[in-house]
C-alpha positions in Angstrom: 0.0 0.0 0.0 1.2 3.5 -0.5 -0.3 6.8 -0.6 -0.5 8.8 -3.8 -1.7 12.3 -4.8 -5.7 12.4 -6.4 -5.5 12.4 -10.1 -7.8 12.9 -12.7 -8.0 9.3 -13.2 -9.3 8.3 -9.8 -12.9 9.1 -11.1 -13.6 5.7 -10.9 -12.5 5.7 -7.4 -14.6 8.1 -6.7 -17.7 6.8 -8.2 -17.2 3.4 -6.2 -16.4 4.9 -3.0 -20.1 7.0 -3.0 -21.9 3.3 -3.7 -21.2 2.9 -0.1 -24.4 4.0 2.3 -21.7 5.5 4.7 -19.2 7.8 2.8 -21.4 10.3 1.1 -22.8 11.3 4.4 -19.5 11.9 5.7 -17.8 13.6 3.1 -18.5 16.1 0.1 -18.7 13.3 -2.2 -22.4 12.5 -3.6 -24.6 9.1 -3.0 -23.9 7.0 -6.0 -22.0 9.5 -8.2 -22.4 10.3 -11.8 -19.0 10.8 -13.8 -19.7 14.4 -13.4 -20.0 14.5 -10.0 -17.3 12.4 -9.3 -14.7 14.1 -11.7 -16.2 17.1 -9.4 -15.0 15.6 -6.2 -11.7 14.6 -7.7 -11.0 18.0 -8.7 -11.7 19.4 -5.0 -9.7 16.5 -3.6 -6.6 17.4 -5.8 -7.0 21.6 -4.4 -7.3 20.8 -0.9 -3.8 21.4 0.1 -3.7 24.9 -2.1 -7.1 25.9 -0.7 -5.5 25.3 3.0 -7.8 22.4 4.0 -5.3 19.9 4.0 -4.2 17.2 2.1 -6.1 14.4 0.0 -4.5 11.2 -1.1 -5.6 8.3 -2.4 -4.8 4.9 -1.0 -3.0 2.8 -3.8 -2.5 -1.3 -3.8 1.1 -1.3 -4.7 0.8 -4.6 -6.7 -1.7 -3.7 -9.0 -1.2 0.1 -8.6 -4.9 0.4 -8.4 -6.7 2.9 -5.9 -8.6 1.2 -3.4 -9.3 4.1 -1.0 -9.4 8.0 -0.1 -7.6 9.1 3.3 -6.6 12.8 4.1 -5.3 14.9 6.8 -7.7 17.8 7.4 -6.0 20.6 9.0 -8.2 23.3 9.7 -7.2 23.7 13.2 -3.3 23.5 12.6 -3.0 27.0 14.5 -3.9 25.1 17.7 -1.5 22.3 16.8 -4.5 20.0 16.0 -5.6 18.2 12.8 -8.2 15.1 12.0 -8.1 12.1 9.6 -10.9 10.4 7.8 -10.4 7.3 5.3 -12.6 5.4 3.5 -12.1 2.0 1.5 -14.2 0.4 -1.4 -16.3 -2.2 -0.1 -14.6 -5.2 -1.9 -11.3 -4.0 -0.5 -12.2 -3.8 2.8 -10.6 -6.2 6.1 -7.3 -6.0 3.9 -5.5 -3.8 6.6 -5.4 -0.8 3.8 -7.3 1.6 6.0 -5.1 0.8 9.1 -1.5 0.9 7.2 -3.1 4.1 5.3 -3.8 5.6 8.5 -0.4 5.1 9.9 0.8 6.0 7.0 -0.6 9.4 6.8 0.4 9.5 10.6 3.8 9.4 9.7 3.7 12.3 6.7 1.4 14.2 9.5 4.3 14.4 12.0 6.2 16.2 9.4 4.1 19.3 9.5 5.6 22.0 11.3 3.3 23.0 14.6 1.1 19.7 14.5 0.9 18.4 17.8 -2.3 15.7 18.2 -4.2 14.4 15.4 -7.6 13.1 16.1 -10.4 10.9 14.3 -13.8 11.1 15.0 -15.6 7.6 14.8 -18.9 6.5 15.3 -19.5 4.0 18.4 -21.3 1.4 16.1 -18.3 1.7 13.3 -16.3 -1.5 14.7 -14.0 -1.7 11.4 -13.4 2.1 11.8 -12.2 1.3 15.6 -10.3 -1.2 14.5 -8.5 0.7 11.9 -7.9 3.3 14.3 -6.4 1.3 17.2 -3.8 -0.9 14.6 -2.4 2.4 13.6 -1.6 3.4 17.2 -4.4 5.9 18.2 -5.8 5.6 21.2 -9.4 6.0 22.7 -9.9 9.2 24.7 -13.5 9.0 25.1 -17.3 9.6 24.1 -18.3 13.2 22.6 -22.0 13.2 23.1 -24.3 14.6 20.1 -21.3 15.4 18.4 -21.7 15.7 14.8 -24.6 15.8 12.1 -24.5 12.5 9.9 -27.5 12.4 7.4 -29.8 14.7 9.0 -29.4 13.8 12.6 -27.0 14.2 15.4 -24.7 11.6 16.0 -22.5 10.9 19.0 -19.0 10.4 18.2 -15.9 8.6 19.9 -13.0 10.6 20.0 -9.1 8.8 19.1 -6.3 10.2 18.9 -2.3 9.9 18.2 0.2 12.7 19.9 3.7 13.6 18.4 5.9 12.0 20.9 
């Protein structure tokens, strides 16, 4: 596995990634996405970093040099010395370790951002392969944040994990 800058090509990424129920409520990229759409999200993905968001990647299987998965590093708060994750696999490639080594991964490229200090992922308590993801690439479980976040139309609580420069 290795992580790779969003190119024009990952449209069909894209469009397999919003089949999933989960990952268009989460994200900016549309329930089952038309070519359009999805060459739309692509082109967001690959501005992020210039817009000051962060930084998109996509996850790549390094023996068929296929994508498989989105992760990026969301830095909004990088004046506090904070930043947050997210990732997301295609269904078929899923309980193949590429979200945890992704996560660790990005982890890794994280720590060598000047002035980030903590870097946090916000999981839902019923998401077990999301927890399980997060704990194999070191973060650990700091608690419960109640009513959190909005997830398809309704406030969800959310379970907070995070990994600290050492």
């Amino acid at each position: 596995m290795q992580l790779r800058p969003v190119r024009d090509e990952d449209t069909a990424l894209a469009i397999g990634l919003s089949t999933d129920s989960y990952v268009p409520q989460i994200g900016s990229l549309p329930d089952h996405a038309s070519e359009a759409e999805a060459k739309d999200w692509v082109h967001r993905q690959k501005r992020r970093h210039s817009d000051g968001a962060g930084f998109s990647f996509v996850i790549e299987a390094t023996a068929t040099g296929t994508g498989v998965g989105h992760c990026g590093l969301w830095l909004r708060d990088l004046a506090a010395g904070r930043g947050s994750a997210g990732y997301s696999v295609l269904p078929e490639q899923r309980g193949m370790s590429f979200a945890a080594d992704a996560l660790a991964a990005l982890t890794t490229f994280g720590w060598s951002i000047a002035g980030l200090h903590r870097i946090e992922l916000y999981i839902e308590p019923w998401n077990a392969g999301s927890i399980r993801t997060a704990e194999r690439a070191g973060y650990l479980r700091e608690g419960l944040l109640r009513s959190h976040q909005e997830i398809g139309g309704t406030r969800r609580d959310m379970l907070l994990y995070a990994e600290v420069r050492s």
